[in-house]
N, C-alpha and C positions, 0 to 999 in steps of 0.2 A: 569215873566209869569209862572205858575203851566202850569208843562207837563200832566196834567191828560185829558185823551181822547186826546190826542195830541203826540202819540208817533206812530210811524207807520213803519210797516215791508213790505218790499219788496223784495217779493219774486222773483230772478231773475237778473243778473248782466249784460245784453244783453242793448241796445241801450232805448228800452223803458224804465226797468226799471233803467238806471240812471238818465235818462232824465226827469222819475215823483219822483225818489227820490232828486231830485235837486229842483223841483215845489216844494216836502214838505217843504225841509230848506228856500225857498224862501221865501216860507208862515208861519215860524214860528214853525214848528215842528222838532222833533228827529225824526232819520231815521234810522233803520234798515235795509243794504241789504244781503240777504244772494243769497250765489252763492257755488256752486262747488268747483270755485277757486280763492280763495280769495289774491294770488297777482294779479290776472289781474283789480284789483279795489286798489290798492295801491296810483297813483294819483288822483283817486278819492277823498278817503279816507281822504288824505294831504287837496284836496280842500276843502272838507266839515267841517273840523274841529273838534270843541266838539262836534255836532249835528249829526255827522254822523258816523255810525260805519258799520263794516263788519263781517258778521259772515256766519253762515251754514241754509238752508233751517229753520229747528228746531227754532234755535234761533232766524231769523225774524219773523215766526211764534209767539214765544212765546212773544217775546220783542212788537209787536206791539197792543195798543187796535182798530186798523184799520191796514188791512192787504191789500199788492196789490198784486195779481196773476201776474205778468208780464212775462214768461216764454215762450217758443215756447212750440205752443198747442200738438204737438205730444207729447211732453214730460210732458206737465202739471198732469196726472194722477198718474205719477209716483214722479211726483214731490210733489205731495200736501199728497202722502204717506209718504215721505219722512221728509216732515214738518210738520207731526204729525198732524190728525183730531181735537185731543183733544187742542192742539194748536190753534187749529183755531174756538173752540167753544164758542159761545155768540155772537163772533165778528164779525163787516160788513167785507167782504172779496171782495174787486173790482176785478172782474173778466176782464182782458184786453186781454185774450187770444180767438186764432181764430184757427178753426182746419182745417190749411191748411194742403194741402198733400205736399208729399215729391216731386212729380211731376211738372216740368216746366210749366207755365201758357199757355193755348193753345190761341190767338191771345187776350194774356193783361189778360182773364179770370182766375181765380185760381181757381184750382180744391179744395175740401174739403174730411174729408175722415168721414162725418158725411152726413147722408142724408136729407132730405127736411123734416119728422116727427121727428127728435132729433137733437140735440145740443150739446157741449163741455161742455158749465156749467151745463145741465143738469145730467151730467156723474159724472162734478166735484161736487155737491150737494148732489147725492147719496155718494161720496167717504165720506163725510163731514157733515152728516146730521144735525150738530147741529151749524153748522156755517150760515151766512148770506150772500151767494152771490148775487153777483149784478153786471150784466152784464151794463161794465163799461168803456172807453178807447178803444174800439174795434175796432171802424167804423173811425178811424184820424190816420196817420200820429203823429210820434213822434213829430213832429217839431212846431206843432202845439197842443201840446196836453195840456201845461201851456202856460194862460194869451194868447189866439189867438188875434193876430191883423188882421181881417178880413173887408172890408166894409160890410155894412148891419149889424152890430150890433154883438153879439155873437151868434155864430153858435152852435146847437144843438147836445145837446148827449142823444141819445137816451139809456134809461137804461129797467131792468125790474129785477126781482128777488120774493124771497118769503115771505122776510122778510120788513115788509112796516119801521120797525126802521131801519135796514142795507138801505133801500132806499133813508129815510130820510137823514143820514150819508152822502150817498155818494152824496144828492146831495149840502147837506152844501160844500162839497169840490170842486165841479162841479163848484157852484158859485163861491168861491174862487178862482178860476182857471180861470176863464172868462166864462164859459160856461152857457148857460140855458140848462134845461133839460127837458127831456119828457119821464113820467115813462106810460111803455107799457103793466104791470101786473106783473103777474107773471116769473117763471123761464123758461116757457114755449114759451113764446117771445124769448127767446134769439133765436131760431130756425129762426125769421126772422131778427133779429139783428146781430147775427154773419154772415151773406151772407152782411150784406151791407160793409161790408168790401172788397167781391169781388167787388162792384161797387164803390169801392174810388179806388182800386187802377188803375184800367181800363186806367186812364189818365194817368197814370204814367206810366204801363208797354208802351201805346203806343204813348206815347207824351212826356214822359218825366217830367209832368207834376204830383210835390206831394207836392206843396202844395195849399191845396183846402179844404173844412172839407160839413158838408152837412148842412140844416136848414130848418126846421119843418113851413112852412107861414101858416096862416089864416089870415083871413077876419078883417078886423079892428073892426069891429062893432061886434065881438064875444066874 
């Protein structure tokens, strides 16, 4: 199988991103994770094999032709400096970041430290103008984020972004993954797409209850 358009950098060595660099090898591609600290990815590294390797922000950056944000959102700004804009130009860039605060959830609700007219992608987009993000992985639970076994069919990820090929991209992979998607526009959505993350986790912070994903119904006759 030729790795071309099939080699993918993730950004981030945190729980989501091993979790969707594992969905890559699963599905056939190379993987790039760059992280900080790259013993704490050493069994990882064992488990994934030739297909998977470890390196520095930069190098996922440059190693992937599709790139995943997977990072904790306070830090993603400084993070996507770090991994070089130019790095990240032409390419779709999955945004899976959410810009929670530093602050304890006040009854299951998480505070955000963006307001209700802007967004984290939109922030990371100006860092990056020549990349293609695509709010992407947001609104789910890790556990569910490759191949969901849900009843009712595959549940909905909601995207949006500027770039209608970076769109395209991520939803070829969307479907891979189990997922249908539902593209919302532009980068400008993500302002309501990153909040639907405070309402996934709601059941969890007060029920305990994480794994559940959301899904988009209409009318059969439409």
């Amino acid at each position: 199988m030729s790795d071309t358009g099939r080699k993918v950098g993730i950004i981030g060595s945190g729980v989501v991103g091993r979790t969707l660099a594992d969905g890559f090898i699963k599905h056939g591609y190379r993987v790039t994770i760059g992280t900080r600290d790259r013993s704490k990815l050493e069994d990882w590294k064992a488990a994934a094999g030739e297909r998977g390797q470890v390196g520095s922000f930069e190098d996922a950056a440059a190693f992937g032709d599709l790139v995943v944000l997977a990072c904790m959102g306070r830090a993603a700004e400084d993070v996507v400096r770090q991994a070089g804009p130019a790095n990240l130009s032409g390419k779709p860039v999955l945004d899976a970041t959410n810009p929670i605060a530093e602050a304890a959830p006040e009854d299951g609700v998480l505070g955000y430290f963006t307001g209700p007219n802007a967004s984290l992608m939109e922030r990371l987009q100006a860092l990056a103008p020549d990349a293609g993000f695509v709010k992407a992985f947001s609104c789910v639970g890790s556990a569910l984020m490759v191949d969901p076994d849900l009843p009712g069919g595959p549940p909905t990820m909601f995207i949006c972004g500027d770039s209608a090929a970076a769109k395209a991209r991520a939803r070829e992979v969307l479907e891979q993954f189990g997922w249908e998607t539902m593209d919302l526009g532009t980068a400008k959505a993500a302002r309501a797409i990153e909040p639907l993350a405070i309402l996934w986790c709601i059941p969890g912070f007060r029920e305990n209850d994480w794994v559940h994903a959301l899904k988009m119904l209409r009318p059969a006759s439409r």
